[in-house]
C-alpha positions in Angstrom: 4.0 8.9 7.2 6.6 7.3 4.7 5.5 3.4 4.9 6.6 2.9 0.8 9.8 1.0 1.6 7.5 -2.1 2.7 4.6 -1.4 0.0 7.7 -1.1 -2.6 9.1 -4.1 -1.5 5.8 -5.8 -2.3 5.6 -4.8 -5.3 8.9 -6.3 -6.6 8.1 -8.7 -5.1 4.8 -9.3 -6.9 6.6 -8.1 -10.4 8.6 -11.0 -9.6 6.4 -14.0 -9.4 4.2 -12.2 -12.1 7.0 -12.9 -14.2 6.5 -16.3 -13.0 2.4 -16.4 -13.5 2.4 -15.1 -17.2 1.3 -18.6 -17.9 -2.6 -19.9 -18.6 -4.8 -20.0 -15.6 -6.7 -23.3 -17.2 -5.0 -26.2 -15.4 -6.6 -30.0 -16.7 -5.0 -31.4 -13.2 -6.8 -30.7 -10.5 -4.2 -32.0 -8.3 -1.5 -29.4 -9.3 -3.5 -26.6 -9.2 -4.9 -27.5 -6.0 -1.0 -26.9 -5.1 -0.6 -24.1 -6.7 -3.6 -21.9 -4.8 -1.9 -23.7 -1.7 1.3 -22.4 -2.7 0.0 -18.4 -3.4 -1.9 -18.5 -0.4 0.7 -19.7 2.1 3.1 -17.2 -0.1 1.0 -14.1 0.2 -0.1 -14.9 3.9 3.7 -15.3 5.0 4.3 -11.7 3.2 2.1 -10.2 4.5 2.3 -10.7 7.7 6.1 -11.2 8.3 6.3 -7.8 6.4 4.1 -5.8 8.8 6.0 -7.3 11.7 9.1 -6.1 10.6 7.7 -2.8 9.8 6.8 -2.5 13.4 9.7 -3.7 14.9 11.7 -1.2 13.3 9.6 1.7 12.6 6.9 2.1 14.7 7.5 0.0 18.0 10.2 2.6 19.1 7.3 5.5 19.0 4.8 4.0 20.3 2.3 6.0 21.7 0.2 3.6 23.4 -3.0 5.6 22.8 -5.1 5.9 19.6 -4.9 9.1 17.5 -5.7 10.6 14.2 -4.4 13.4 12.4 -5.4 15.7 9.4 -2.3 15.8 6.7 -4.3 16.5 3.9 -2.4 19.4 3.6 1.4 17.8 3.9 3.6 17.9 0.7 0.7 19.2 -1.8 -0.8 15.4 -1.3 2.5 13.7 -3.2 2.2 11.0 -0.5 -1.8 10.5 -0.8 -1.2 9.8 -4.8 1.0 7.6 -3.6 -1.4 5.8 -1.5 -3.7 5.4 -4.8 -1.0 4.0 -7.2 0.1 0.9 -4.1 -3.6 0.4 -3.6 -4.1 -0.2 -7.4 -0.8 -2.3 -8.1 -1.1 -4.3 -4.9 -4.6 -4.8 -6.3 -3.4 -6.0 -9.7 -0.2 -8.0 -8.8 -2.8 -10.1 -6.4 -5.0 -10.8 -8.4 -3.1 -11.8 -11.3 -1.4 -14.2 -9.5 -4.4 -15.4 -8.0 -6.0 -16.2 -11.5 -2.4 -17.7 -12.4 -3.0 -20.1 -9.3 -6.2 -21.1 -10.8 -9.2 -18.9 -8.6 -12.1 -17.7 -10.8 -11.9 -14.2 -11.8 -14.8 -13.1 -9.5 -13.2 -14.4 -6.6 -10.0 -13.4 -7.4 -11.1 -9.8 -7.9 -12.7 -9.7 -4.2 -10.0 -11.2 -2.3 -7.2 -9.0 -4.2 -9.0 -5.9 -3.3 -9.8 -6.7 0.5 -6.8 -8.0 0.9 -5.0 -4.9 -0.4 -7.2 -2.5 1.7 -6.6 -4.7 4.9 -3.0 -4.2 4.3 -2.7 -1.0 3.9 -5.2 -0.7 6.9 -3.1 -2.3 8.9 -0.4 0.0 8.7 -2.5 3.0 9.0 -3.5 1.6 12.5 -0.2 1.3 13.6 0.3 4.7 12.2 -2.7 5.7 14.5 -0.6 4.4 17.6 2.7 6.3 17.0 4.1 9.4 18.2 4.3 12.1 15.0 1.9 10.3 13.3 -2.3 9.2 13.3 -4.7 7.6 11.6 -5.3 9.5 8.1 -8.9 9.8 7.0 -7.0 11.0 4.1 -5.2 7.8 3.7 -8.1 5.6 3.5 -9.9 7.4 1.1 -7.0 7.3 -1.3 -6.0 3.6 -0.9 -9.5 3.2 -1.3 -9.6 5.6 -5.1 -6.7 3.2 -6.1 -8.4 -0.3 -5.2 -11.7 1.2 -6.6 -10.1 2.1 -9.9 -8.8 -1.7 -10.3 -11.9 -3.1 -9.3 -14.2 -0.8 -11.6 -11.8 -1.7 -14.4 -11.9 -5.5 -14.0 -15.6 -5.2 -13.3 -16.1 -3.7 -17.0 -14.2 -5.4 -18.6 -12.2 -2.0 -19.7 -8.6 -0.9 -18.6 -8.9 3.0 -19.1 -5.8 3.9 -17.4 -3.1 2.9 -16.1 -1.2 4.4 -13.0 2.8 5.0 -13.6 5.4 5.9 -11.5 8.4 7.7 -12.4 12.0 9.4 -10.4 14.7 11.7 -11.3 17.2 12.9 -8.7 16.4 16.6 -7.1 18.7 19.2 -5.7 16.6 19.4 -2.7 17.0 16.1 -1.1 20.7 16.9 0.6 19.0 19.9 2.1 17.0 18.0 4.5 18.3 14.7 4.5 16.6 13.4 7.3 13.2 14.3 5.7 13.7 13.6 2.0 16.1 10.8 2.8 20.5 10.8 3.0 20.5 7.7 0.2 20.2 6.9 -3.2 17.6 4.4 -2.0 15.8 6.4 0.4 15.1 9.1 -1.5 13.5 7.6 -4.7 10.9 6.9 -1.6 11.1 10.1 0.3 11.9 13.1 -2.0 8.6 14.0 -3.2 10.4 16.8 -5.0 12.1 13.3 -7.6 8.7 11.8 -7.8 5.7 11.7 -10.1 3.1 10.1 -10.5 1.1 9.6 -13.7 -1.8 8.0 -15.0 -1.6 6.6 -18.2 -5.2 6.8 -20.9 -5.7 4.6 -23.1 -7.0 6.6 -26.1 -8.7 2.1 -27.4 -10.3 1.7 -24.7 -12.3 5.2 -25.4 -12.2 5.3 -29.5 -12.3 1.7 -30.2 -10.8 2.8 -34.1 -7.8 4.0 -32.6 -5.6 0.5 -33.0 -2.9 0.9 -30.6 -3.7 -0.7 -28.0 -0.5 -0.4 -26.6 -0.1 3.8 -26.4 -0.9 5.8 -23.7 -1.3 9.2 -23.3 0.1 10.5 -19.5 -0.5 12.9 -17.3 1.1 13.5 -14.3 2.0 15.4 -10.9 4.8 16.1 -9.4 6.0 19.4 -6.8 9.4 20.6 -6.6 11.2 22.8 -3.8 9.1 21.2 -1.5 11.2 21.1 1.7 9.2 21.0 5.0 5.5 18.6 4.7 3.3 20.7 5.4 4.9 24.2 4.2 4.3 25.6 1.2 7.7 28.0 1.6 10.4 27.2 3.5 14.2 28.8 4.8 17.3 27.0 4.6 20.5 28.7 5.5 19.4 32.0 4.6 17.8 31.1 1.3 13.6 31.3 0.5 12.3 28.1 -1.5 9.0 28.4 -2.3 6.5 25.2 -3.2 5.1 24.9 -6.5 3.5 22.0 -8.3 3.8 20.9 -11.9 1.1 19.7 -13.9 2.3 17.7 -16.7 1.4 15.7 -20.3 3.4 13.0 -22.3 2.8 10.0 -23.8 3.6 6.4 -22.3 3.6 2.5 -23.4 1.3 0.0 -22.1 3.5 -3.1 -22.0 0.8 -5.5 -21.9 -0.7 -4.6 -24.7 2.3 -4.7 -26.6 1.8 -7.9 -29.9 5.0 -9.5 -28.4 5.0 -13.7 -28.7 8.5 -14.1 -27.0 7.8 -14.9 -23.7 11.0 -13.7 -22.5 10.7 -10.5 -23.9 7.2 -10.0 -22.0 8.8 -11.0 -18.9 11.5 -8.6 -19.1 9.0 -5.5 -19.8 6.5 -6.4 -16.7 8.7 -3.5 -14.7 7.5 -1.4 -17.5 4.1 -2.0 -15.7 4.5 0.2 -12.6 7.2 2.9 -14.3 6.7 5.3 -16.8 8.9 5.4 -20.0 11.0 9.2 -20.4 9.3 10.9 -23.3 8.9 14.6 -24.6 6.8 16.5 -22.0 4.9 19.5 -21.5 4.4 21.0 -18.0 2.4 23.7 -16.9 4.0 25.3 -13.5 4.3 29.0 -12.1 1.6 30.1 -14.5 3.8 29.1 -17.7 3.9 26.6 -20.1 7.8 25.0 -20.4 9.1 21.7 -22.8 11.1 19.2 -21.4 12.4 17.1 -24.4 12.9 14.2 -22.0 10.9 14.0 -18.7 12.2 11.4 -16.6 
């Protein structure tokens, strides 16, 4: 099941008013922020549920089974699409509860609703999953929207952002093969063709050795497959040629734009998309058994 488009959405949509919330949380009137944790309430509410609507309407409503079902896809596209359960979980997380604490809630509740809130969500749509033909209710799914709600929470609980998890895309060759799988648009495929994506999780070397001063560095690694044509086939034949599955396991280093000792407030507001994606820098992968060097790994 590909619901990104919607959970993508969301988050530029949540990039966008953080932009907007990179302001104190410490209001002296009352009154105004009163309005303002009317305001993100009402605005969260109304995109949330206007956006699961529309993701019924026109994805699942026409394959509607009409009976509850669940499936096992554990094994589908080497798990691509369950990392990408764990990185929406966490940034759906984070985006709601910073602008929560911009609206003026306390931290602690904050932290509770943004988590439940992103869970529920996601929960939704893996109950309307459960009611479609060529699709069920993942066990799978849960557990990994859960890992990336768990990883915020454990984070802000502490006190200690460890890591960070990064997204980044670079067209594949495999896409135009099976269009109608791996999507037949520029769009489409940043959120279909596994084989583009990868998905990386950026350590903060600080928040382990406190000597190590910038706070700002990362150190990446990531996952990502490549001819990967069929979901739950590992090889695969496409007008008489063999492409065989293989995954890459893969190390670089990345920038953590909020830690970056930037005052110009426009500045910070332009890196926030620097939050979710991962900066291209020199790479090493491990795949097939060998070691190769990419000198820029997008």
């Amino acid at each position: 099941m590909n619901y990104k488009k919607i959970v993508s959405s969301l988050l530029i949509l949540f990039s966008l008013i953080e932009i907007n919330a990179s302001k104190p949380t410490i209001l002296t009137d009352s009154i105004r922020s009163n309005k303002k944790k009317i305001a993100t309430s009402i605005s969260l509410t109304t995109a949330a549920v206007s956006s699961q609507v529309v993701l019924y309407s026109f994805w699942y409503k026409p394959y509607n089974s009409g009976k509850f079902h669940f499936i096992n896809d554990w094994n589908e596209w080497r798990n691509m699409d369950k990392l990408g359960h764990a990185y929406s979980a966490y940034h759906l997380s984070s985006s709601t509860y910073d602008l929560l604490r911009w609206s003026g809630y306390s931290s602690h509740k904050s932290l509770i609703f943004a988590s439940s809130s992103s869970f529920l969500y996601q929960g939704c749509i893996e109950i309307m999953d459960g009611y479609s033909d060529g699709w069920g209710f993942s066990a799978a799914d849960i557990l990994f929207n859960l890992l990336g709600s768990g990883i915020f929470i454990l984070q802000n609980k502490f006190d200690k952002s460890v890591v960070a998890p990064k997204f980044s895309y670079f067209p594949s060759a495999y896409a135009k093969l099976r269009p109608e799988a791996l999507g037949n648009s520029d769009v489409s495929r940043i959120l279909k063709d596994y084989n583009a994506q990868t998905y990386w999780l950026g350590i903060r070397p600080n928040a382990l050795i406190p000597s190590f001063k910038a706070k700002w560095f990362l150190f990446s690694v990531g996952f990502s497959i490549n001819e990967h044509l069929v979901g739950d086939q590992f090889s695969a034949t496409h007008h008489g040629e063999s492409y065989n599955s293989y995954s890459q396991l893969l190390f670089s280093l990345d920038i953590d734009a909020r830690s970056i000792p930037i005052r110009n407030k426009l500045i910070k507001k332009l890196l926030v998309p620097l939050n979710y994606i991962k900066i291209p820098f020199p790479t090493l992968a491990f795949e097939k058994g060998k070691v190769r060097f990419y000198p820029l790994y997008f």
